[in-house]
C-alpha positions in Angstrom: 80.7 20.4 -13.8 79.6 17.5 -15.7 78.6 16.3 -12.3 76.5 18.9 -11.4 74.2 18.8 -15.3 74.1 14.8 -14.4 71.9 15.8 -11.2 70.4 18.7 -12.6 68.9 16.2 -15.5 68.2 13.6 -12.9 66.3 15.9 -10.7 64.5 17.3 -14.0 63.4 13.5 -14.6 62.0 12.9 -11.2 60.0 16.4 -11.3 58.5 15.8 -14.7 57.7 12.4 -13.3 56.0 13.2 -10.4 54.2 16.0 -12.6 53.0 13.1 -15.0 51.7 11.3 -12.3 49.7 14.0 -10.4 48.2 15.0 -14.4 47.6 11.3 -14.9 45.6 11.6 -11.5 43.9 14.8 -11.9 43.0 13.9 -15.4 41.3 10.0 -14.2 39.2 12.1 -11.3 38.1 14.3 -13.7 37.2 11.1 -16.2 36.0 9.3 -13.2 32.2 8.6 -13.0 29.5 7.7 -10.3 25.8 6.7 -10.5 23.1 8.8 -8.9 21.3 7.7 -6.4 17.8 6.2 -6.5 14.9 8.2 -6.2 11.7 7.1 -4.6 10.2 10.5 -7.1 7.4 9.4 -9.7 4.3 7.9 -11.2 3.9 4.2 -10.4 1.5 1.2 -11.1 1.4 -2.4 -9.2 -0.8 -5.0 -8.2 -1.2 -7.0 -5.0 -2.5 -9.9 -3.1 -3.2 -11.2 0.3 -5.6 -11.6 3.4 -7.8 -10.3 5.1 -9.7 -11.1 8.8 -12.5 -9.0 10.2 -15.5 -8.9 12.7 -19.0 -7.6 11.5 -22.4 -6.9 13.4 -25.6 -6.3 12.4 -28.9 -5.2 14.2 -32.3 -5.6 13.6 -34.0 -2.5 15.0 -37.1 -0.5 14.8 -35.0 2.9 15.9 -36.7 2.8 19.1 -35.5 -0.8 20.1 -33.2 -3.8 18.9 -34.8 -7.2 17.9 -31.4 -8.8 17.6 -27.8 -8.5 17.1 -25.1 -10.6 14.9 -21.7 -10.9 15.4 -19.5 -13.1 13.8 -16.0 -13.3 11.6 -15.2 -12.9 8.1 -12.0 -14.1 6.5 -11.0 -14.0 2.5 -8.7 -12.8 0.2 -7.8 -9.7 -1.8 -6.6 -9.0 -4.8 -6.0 -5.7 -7.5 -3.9 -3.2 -8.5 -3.0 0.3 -7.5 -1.9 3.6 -8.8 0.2 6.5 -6.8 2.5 9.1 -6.9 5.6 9.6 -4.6 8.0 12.6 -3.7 11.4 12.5 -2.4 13.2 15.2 -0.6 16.3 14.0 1.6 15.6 11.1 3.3 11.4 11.6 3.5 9.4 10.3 0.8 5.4 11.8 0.9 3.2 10.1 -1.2 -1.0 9.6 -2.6 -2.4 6.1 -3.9 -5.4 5.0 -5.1 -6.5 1.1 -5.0 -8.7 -1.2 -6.0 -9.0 -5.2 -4.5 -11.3 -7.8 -5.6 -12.8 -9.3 -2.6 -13.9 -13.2 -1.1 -14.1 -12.0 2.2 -16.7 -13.4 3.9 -18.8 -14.9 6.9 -22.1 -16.7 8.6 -23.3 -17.5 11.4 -26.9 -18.8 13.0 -29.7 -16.1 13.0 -32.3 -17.1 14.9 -33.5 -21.0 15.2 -33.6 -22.4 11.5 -32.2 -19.0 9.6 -28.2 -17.9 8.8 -27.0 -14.6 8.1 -24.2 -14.5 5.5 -22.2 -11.8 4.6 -19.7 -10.7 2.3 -17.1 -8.0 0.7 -17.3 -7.9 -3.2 -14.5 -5.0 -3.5 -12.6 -2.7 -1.0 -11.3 0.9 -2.7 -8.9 3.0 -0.7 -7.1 6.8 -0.9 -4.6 7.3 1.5 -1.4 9.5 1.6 2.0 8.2 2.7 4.8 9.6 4.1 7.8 7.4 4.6 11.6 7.5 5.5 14.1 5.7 2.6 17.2 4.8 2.9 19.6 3.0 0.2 16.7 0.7 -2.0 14.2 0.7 1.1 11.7 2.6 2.7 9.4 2.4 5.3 6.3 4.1 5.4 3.0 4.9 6.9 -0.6 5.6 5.5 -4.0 6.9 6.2 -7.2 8.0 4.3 -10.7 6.6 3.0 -12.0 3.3 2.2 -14.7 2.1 0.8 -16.6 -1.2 0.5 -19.2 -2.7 -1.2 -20.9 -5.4 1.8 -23.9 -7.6 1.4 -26.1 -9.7 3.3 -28.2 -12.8 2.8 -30.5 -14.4 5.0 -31.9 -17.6 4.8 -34.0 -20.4 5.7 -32.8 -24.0 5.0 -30.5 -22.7 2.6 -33.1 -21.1 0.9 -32.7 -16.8 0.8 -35.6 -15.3 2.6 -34.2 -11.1 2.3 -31.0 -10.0 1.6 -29.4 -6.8 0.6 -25.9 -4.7 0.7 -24.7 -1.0 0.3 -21.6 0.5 -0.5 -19.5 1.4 3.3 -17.3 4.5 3.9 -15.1 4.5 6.3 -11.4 4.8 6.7 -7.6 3.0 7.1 -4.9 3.3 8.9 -1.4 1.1 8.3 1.7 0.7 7.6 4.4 -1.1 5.2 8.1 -2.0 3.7 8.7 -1.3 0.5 12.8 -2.4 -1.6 13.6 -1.6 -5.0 15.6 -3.9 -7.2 16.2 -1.0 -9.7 15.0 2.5 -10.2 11.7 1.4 -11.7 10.8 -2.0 -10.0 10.0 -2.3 -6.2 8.4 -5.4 -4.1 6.5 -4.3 -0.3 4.4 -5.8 2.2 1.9 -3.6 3.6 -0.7 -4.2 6.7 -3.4 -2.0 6.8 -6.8 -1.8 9.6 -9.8 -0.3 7.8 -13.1 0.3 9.5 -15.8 0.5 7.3 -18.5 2.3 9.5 -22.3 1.4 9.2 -24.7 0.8 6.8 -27.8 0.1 6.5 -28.5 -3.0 4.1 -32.4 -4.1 4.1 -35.9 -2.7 5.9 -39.4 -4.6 5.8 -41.9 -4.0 7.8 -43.7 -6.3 10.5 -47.5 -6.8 10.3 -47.2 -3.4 8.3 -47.0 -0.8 11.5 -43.0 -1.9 12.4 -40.0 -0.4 9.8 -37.1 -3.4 10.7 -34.0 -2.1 9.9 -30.4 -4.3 9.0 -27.7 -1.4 10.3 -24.5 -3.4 9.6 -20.8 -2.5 10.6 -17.5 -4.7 9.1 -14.0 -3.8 10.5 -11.1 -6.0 9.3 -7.1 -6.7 8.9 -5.2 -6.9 6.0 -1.5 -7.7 5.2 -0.7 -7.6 1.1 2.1 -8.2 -1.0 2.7 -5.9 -3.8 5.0 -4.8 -6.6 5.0 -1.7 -8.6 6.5 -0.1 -11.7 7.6 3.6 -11.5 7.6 5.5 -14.6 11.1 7.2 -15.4 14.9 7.0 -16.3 17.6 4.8 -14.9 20.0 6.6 -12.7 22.6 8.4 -14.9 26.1 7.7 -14.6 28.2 11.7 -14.5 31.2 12.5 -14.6 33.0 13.6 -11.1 34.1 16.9 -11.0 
C-alpha cells in the first residue's frame, strides 16, 4: 500500500508539472508581442536632386513655310521638393504627387552666321499618379501625368541679345523608381522619369512688316533624381499575440 500512494504522489507531481509548464506556455503566448508591419499609407513631404539631358528644336516659320530649324542639347540640374499621398492595400501601393524642381538646364548652339540661340528651363512642375508593388521596407513603382515647364530663349549677336522670349510648356511624363524605408516615416528613392514638354511658341516679329516669324519651340528631356521623404503618422505598434 504504501507503495502504491508513493507512485500515486509521484505521478501527481509529474502531471501538475507538465500542467505548469503548458500554463507557463500558454500564458507567455498570450504575453508575447509582435510589431506591425510597415505601411506605405499616408501624407508625405521630400525633396530631391539630380540631372537632367534633353534635345530641343525650334523653327522659324511664317505658317506657310519654315526659314530655319534648331536643334541642339540641353543638360542641367534639378532641384525641389514634393508633396504626395500613398495607399496600401496588400502588396499594391497607388499613389498622387505633386512637385516642384528648380531648373539650370540649358543649351546653345549657332543660329545662322554670327547669331546663337540659347535656351533654358527655369522650373519643371509635375502631377502624376503611382501605383507600385512593396515588399518588406521597399517598393517599386511606376508613374505618369502632366508636366509643366517654364522655357526661354535668347538670341544673340556677338554676345549681344537681339529677341528673346519664353512661355510656360505643357506636356507630360512617364517613369519609373525605387523607393526603401529606414523607418515608418523616413524613406530614400531614385526615380527616372522622360517628360515631353510639347510646343510652344516663344517670340513673333515681323519682316519688312508683311511676314509674322514665328519661334515654335519643342524641349524633351531625361531625368534620374534622388529623393527622401517624411510620411506623416505613428510608428508601428507593438500588440499583443493572441
Amino acid at each position: 500500500m504504501k507503495q502504491i500512494r508513493l507512485a500515486l504522489f509521484g505521478l501527481a507531481l509529474g502531471v501538475g508539472g507538465v500542467l505548469a509548464t503548458t500554463s507557463a506556455m500558454a500564458d507567455g503566448m498570450y504575453r508575447g508581442t509582435y510589431e506591425r508591419p510597415l505601411s506605405w499609407t499616408g501624407l508625405y513631404v521630400g525633396g530631391h536632386a539630380g540631372l537632367a539631358t534633353g534635345n530641343t528644336q525650334g523653327d522659324l516659320h511664317d505658317g506657310g513655310g519654315t526659314f530655319l530649324t534648331t536643334d541642339f542639347d540641353m543638360s542641367g540640374a534639378l532641384y525641389g521638393g514634393q508633396i504626395g499621398f500613398n495607399w496600401q492595400s496588400g502588396s499594391t501601393v497607388f499613389g498622387i504627387e505633386g512637385s516642384l524642381s528648380g531648373s539650370s538646364l540649358q543649351g546653345n548652339t549657332t543660329c545662322a552666321l554670327l547669331f546663337e540661340c540659347k535656351r533654358d528651363l527655369d522650373w519643371l512642375a509635375t502631377v502624376t499618379g503611382k501605383v507600385g508593388y512593396a515588399w518588406g521596407h521597399s517598393l517599386l513603382y511606376g508613374l505618369a501625368g502632366v508636366a509643366w515647364g517654364d522655357v526661354n530663349t535668347d538670341v544673340t549677336f556677338l554676345g549681344t541679345s537681339v529677341i528673346s522670349g519664353g512661355d510656360t510648356h505643357v506636356g507630360w511624363v512617364v517613369g519609373f523608381g525605387f523607393e526603401h524605408a529606414i523607418s515608418n516615416a523616413l524613406s530614400f528613392r531614385v526615380e527616372y522619369a522622360h517628360i515631353d514638354l510639347g510646343h510652344a511658341d516663344h517670340f513673333s516679329f515681323d519682316v519688312f512688316e508683311r511676314i509674322n516669324v514665328t519661334d515654335t519651340v519643342d524641349l524633351k528631356m531625361d531625368t534620374i533624381r534622388l529623393g527622401v521623404n517624411y510620411k506623416f503618422g505613428r510608428e508601428p505598434q507593438r500588440v499583443p499575440l493572441k
